[in-house]
C-alpha positions as CSV (number, residue, x, y, z in Angstrom):
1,X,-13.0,15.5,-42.8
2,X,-9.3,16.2,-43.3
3,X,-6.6,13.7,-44.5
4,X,-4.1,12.0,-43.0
5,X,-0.6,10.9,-44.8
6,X,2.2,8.4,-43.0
7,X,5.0,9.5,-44.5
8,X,8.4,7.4,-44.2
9,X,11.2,10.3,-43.6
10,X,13.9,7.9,-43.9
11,X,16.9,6.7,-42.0
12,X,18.1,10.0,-40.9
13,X,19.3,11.6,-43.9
14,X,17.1,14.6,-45.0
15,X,18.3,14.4,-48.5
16,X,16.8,11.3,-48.5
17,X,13.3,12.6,-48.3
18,X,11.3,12.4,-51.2
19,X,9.5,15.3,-53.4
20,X,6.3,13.7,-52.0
21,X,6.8,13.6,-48.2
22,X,8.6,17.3,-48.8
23,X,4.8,18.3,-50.5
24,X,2.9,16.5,-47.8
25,X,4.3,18.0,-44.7
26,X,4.3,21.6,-46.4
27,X,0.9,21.2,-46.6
28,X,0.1,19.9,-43.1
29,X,-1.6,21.6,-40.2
30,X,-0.4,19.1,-37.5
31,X,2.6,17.3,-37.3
32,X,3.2,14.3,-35.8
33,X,7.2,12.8,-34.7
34,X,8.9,10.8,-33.0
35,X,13.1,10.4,-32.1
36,X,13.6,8.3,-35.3
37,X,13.4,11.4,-37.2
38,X,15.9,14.3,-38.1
39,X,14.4,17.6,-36.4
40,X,15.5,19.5,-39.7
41,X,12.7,17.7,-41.5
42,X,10.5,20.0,-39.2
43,X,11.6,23.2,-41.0
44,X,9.5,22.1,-44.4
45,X,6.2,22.8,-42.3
46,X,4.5,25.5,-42.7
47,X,5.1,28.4,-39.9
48,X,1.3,27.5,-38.4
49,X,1.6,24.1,-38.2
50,X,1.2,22.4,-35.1
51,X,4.2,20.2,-33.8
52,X,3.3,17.2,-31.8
53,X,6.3,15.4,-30.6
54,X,5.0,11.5,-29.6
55,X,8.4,10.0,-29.3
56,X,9.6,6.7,-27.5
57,X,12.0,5.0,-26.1
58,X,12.7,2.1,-24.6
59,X,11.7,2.0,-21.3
60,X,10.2,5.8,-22.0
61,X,6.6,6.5,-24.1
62,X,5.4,10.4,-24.5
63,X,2.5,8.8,-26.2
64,X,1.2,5.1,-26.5
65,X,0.3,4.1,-30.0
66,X,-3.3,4.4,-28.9
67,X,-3.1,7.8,-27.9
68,X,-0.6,8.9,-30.9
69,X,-3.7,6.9,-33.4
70,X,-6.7,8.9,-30.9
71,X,-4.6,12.3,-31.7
72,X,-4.4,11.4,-35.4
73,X,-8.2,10.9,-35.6
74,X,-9.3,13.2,-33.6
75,X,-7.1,16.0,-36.0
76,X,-8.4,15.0,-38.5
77,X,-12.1,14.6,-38.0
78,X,-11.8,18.4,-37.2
79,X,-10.5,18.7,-40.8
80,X,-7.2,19.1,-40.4
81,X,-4.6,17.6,-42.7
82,X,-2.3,15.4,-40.6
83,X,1.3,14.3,-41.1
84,X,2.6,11.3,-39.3
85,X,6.6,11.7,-39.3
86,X,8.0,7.8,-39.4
87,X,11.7,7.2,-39.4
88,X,12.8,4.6,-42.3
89,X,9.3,3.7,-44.1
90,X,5.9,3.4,-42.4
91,X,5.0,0.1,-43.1
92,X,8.4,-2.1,-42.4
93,X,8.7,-1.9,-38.7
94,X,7.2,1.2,-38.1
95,X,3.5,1.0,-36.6
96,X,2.3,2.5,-39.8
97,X,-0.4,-1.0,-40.6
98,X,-1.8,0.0,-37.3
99,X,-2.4,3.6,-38.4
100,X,-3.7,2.6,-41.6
101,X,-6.2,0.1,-39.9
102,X,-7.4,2.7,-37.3
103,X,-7.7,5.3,-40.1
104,X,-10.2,2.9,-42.1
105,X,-12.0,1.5,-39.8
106,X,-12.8,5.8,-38.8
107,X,-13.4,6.8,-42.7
108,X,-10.4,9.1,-42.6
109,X,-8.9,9.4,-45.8
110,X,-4.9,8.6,-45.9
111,X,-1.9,8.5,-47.8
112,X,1.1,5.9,-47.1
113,X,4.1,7.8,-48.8
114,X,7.5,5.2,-48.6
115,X,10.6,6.6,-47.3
116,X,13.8,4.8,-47.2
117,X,14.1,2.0,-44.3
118,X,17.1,1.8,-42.5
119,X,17.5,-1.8,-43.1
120,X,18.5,-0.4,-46.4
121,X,20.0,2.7,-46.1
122,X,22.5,1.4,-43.4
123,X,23.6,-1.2,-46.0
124,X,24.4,1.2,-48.7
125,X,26.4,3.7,-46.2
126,X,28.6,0.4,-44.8
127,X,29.2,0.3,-48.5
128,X,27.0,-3.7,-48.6
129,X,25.0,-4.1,-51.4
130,X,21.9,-5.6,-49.8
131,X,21.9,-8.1,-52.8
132,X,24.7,-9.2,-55.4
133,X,24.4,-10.9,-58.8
134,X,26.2,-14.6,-58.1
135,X,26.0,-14.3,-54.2
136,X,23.0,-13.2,-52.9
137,X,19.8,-13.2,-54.9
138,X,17.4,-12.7,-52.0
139,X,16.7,-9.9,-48.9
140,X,15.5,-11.1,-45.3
141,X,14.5,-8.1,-42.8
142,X,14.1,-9.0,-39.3
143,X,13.0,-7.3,-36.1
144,X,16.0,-7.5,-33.6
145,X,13.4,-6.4,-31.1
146,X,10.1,-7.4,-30.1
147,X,7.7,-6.4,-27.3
148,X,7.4,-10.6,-26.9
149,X,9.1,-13.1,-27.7
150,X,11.2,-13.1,-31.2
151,X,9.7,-16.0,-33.5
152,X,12.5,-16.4,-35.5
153,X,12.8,-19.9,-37.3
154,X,17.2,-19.6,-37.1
155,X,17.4,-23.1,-38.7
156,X,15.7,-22.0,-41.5
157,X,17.1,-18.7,-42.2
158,X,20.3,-20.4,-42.4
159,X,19.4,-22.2,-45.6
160,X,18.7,-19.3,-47.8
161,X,20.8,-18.2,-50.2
162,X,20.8,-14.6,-49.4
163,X,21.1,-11.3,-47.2
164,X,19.9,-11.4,-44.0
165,X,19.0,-7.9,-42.2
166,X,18.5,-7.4,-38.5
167,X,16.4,-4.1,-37.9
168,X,17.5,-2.9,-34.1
169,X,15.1,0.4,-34.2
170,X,13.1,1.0,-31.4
């Protein structure tokens, strides 16, 4: 049985990788990505490692999460170690809980390694610090998009006393 690791690449940024995902995806076999990510993170693989490109779009899926979470598995039941590329960080909007879950309900061994989210990052490069001693003492992150309806209670996010952050990715 091989291992699996979600590794969050970031907003973009390659510099913003961390030692850890830079170790994990030297030492995978299979790669998984999608758009979110910056192709130049592909050049840390190793020069046999297979490249899997699962993007999507709106409107546009190469892969369904089903058949990215089958393609996963299926690696690495054949003992393969397996990275799955996630732009911003795998578990905040990212898929990466329904990864996890299908990798433990299948025995598979995996890693979660953070990566910066975008909700974040895209703070600190408008030069907005997410929170600020005296103004805001609290972070919200909120999907901007949803495959149903957005549950959003709007009366009662307007009564904190902090940052609000609405996450547009895909």
């Amino acid at each position: 049985m091989g291992k699996v690791y979600l590794i969050g690449v970031g907003p973009g940024d390659e510099e913003l990788l961390t030692l850890k995902a830079i170790r994990a995806i030297k030492e995978a076999d299979v790669i998984l990505y999608d758009k979110l990510i910056n192709v130049n993170i592909l050049n840390y693989s190793k020069e046999d490692a297979k490249l899997i490109f699962c993007g999507k779009e709106a409107g546009k899926h190469y892969k369904t999460q089903e058949e990215i979470n089958d393609l996963i598995v299926m690696n690495a039941k054949k003992g393969k170690i397996v990275a799955r590329l996630k732009g911003g960080d795998p578990y905040v909007f990212g898929r990466g809980g329904e990864e996890a879950i299908r990798l433990y309900n299948e025995g598979i061994e995996f890693e979660v390694i953070s990566g910066v989210t975008s909700a974040i990052a895209a703070l600190n490069y408008a030069g907005i610090p997410a929170t600020f001693r005296g103004v805001s003492q609290s972070i919200t992150i909120l999907t901007a998009k949803s495959e149903g309806e957005l549950k959003i209670d709007y009366e009662a996010l307007s009564k904190l006393n902090g940052t609000l952050v609405f996450d547009g990715t895909v």
